[in-house]
C-alpha distance (Angstrom), angle and dihedral (degrees) to the residues before:
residue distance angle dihedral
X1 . . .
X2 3.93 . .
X3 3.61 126.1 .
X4 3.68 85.6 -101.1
X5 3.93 91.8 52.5
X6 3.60 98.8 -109.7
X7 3.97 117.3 134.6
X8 3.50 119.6 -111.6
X9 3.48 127.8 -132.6
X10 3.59 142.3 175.8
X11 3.89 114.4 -45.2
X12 4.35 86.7 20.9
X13 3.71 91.1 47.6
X14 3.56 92.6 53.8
X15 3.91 101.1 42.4
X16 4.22 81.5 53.4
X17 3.68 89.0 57.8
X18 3.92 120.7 107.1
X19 3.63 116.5 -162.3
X20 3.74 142.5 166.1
X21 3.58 130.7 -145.0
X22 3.77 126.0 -138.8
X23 3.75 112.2 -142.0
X24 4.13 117.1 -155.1
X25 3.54 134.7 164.7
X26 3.48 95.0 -120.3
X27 3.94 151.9 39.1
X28 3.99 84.1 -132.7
X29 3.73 87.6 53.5
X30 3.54 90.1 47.2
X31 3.40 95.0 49.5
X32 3.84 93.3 50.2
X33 3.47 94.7 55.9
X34 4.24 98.7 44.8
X35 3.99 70.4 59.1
X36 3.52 104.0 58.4
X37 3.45 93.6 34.9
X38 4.00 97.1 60.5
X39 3.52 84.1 38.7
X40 3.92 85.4 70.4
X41 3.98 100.2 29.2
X42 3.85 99.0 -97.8
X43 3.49 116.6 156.6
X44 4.08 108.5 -129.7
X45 3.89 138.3 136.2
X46 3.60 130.2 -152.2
X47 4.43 102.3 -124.8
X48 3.70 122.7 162.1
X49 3.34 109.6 -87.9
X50 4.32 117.5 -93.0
X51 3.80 119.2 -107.1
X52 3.74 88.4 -130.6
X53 4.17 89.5 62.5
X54 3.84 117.2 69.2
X55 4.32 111.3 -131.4
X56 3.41 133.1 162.7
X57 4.32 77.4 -146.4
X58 3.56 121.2 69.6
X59 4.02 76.4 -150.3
X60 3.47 127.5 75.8
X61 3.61 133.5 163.0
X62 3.74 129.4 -116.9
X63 3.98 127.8 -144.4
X64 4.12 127.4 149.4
X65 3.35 118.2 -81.0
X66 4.04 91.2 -126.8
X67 4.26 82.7 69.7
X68 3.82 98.3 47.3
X69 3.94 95.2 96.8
X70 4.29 83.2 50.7
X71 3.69 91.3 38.9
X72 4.12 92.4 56.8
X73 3.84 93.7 42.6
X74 3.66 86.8 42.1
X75 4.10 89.3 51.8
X76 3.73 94.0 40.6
X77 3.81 94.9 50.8
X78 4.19 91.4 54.0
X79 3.68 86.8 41.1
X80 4.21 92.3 -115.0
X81 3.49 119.0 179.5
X82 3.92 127.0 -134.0
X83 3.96 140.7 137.7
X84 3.72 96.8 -129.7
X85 3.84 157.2 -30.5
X86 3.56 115.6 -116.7
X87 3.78 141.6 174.3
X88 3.23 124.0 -116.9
C-alpha cells in the first residue's frame, strides 16, 4: 500500500522499494555473505552490481535498506568481508 492507500503493483511496487547494495571484492565474498545472511533470515539477492556503484565485483548483494544497520553488525560479528553498503 502507498501512503495514499492505493495498492501497489508491479512497476509502482518496485519504484516504492528501498534497497541497499553490498559491495565485495569478490563472488566468493558474495557468496559468503548471501550465506550468512539466510542463515539468520535476512532478506538479500545476489544482482550484478550497478554502473553507478564502484566494485572490484561485478557481483554485489542486495538486502533492504531498513536491515543495513543489522546487516553490518551481522557482517562484523562473523567477521564478513565487503567494500561497502550502498543504496540503491
Amino acid at each position: 500500500m502507498s501512503e495514499t492507500g492505493e495498492k501497489l503493483t508491479g512497476a509502482n511496487e518496485a519504484r516504492s522499494a528501498t534497497y541497499a547494495a553490498i559491495l565485495v571484492d569478490s563472488t566468493g565474498h558474495a557468496l559468503r555473505i548471501e550465506k550468512i545472511l539466510k542463515q539468520h533470515g535476512v532478506a538479500n539477492k545476489l544482482i550484478p552490481t550497478p554502473r553507478q556503484l564502484s566494485s572490484d565485483c561485478g557481483v554485489c548483494v542486495r538486502v533492504q535498506q531498513q536491515d543495513v544497520e543489522r546487516i553490518r553488525t551481522l557482517l562484523d560479528e562473523q567477521r564478513a568481508g565487503y567494500q561497502a553498503i550502498e543504496p540503491i
